[in-house]
GUBA-207814 format. One record per residue: x, y, z of N, C-alpha, C in turn; residue number from 1. Coordinates in nm, 2 decimals, padded with zeros to 4 digits. Last residue first. Layout:
> npx  npy  npz  capx  capy  capz  cpx  cpy  cpz  k
> X  Y  Z  X  Y  Z  X  Y  Z  NUM
...
// end
This chain:
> npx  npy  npz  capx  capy  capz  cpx  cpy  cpz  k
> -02.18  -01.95  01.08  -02.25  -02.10  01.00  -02.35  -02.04  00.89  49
> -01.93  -01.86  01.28  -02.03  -01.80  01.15  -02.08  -01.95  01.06  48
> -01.74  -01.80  01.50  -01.85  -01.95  01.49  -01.97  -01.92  01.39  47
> -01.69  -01.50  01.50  -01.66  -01.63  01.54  -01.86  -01.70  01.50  46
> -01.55  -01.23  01.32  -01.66  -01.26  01.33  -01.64  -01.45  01.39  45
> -01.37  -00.95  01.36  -01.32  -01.10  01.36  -01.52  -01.14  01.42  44
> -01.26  -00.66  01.23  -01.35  -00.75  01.31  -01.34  -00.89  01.29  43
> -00.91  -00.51  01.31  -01.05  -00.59  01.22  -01.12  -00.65  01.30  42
> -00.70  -00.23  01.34  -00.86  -00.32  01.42  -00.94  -00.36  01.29  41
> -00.40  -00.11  01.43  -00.51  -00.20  01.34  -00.61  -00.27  01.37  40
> -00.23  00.12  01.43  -00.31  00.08  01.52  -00.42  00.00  01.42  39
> 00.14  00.11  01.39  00.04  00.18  01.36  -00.07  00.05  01.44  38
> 00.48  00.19  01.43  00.37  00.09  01.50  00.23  00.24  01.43  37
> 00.78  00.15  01.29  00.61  00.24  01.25  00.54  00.14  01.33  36
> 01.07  00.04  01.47  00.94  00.00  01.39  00.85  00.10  01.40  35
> 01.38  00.23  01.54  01.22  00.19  01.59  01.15  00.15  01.46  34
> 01.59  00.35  01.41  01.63  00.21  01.39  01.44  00.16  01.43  33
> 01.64  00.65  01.25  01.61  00.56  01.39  01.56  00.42  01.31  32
> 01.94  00.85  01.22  01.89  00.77  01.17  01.79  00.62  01.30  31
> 02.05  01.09  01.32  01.97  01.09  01.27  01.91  01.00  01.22  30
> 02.31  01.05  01.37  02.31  01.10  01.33  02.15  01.08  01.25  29
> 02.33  00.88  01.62  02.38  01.00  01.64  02.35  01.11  01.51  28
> 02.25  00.64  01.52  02.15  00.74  01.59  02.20  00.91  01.68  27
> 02.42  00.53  01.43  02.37  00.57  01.31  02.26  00.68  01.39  26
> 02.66  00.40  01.59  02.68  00.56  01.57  02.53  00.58  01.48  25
> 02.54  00.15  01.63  02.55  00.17  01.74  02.57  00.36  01.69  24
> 02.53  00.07  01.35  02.42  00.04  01.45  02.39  00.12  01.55  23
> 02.78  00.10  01.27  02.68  00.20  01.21  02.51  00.20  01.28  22
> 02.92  -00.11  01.41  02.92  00.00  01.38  02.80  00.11  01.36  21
> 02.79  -00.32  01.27  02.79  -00.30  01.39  02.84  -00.17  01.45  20
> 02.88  -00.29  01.04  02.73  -00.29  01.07  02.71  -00.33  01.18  19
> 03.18  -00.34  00.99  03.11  -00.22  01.00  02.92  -00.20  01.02  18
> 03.16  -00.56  01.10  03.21  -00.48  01.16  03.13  -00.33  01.14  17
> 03.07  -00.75  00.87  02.99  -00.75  00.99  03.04  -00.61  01.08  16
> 03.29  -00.64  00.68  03.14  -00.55  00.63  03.06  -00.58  00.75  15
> 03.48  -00.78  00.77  03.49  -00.57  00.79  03.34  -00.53  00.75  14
> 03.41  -00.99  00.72  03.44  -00.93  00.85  03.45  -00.79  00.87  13
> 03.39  -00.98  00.45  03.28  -01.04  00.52  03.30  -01.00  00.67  12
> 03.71  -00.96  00.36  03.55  -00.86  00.30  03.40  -00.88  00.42  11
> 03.80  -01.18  00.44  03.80  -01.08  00.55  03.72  -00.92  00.49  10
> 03.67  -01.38  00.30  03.67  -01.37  00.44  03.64  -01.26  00.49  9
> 03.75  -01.26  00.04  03.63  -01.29  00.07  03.57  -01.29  00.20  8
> 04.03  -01.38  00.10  04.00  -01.17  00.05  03.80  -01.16  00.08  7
> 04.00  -01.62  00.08  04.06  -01.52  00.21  04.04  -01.40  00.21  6
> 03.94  -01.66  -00.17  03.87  -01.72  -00.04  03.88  -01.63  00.11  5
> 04.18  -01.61  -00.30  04.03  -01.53  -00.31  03.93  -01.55  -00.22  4
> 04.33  -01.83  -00.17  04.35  -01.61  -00.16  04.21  -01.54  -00.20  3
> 04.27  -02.02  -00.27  04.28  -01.98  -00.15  04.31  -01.87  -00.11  2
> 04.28  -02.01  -00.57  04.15  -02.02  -00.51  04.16  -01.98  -00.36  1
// end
C-alpha cells in the first residue's frame, strides 16, 4: 500500500508541474487563457407592488 501511495504522490506532482507549465508556454502557442466578456443588460424593475 505504501508504494502505491507514493507512485500516486509523485503522479500528483508531475501533473501540478506540468500545469504550471503549460500555463506559462500555452500562449506561445496559441492558446488564450482570457474570459469571453460579453455585454449584458437587464432591466431591473424596483419597489414593484
Amino acid at each position: 500500500m505504501g508504494r502505491f501511495l507514493k507512485w500516486i504522490s509523485i503522479l500528483v506532482v508531475i501533473c501540478c508541474i506540468a500545469l504550471v507549465i503549460y500555463t506559462y508556454i500555452g500562449p506561445m502557442f496559441g492558446v488564450s487563457f482570457d474570459p469571453v466578456r460579453t455585454l449584458t443588460q437587464e432591466p431591473v424593475i424596483l419597489n414593484e407592488s
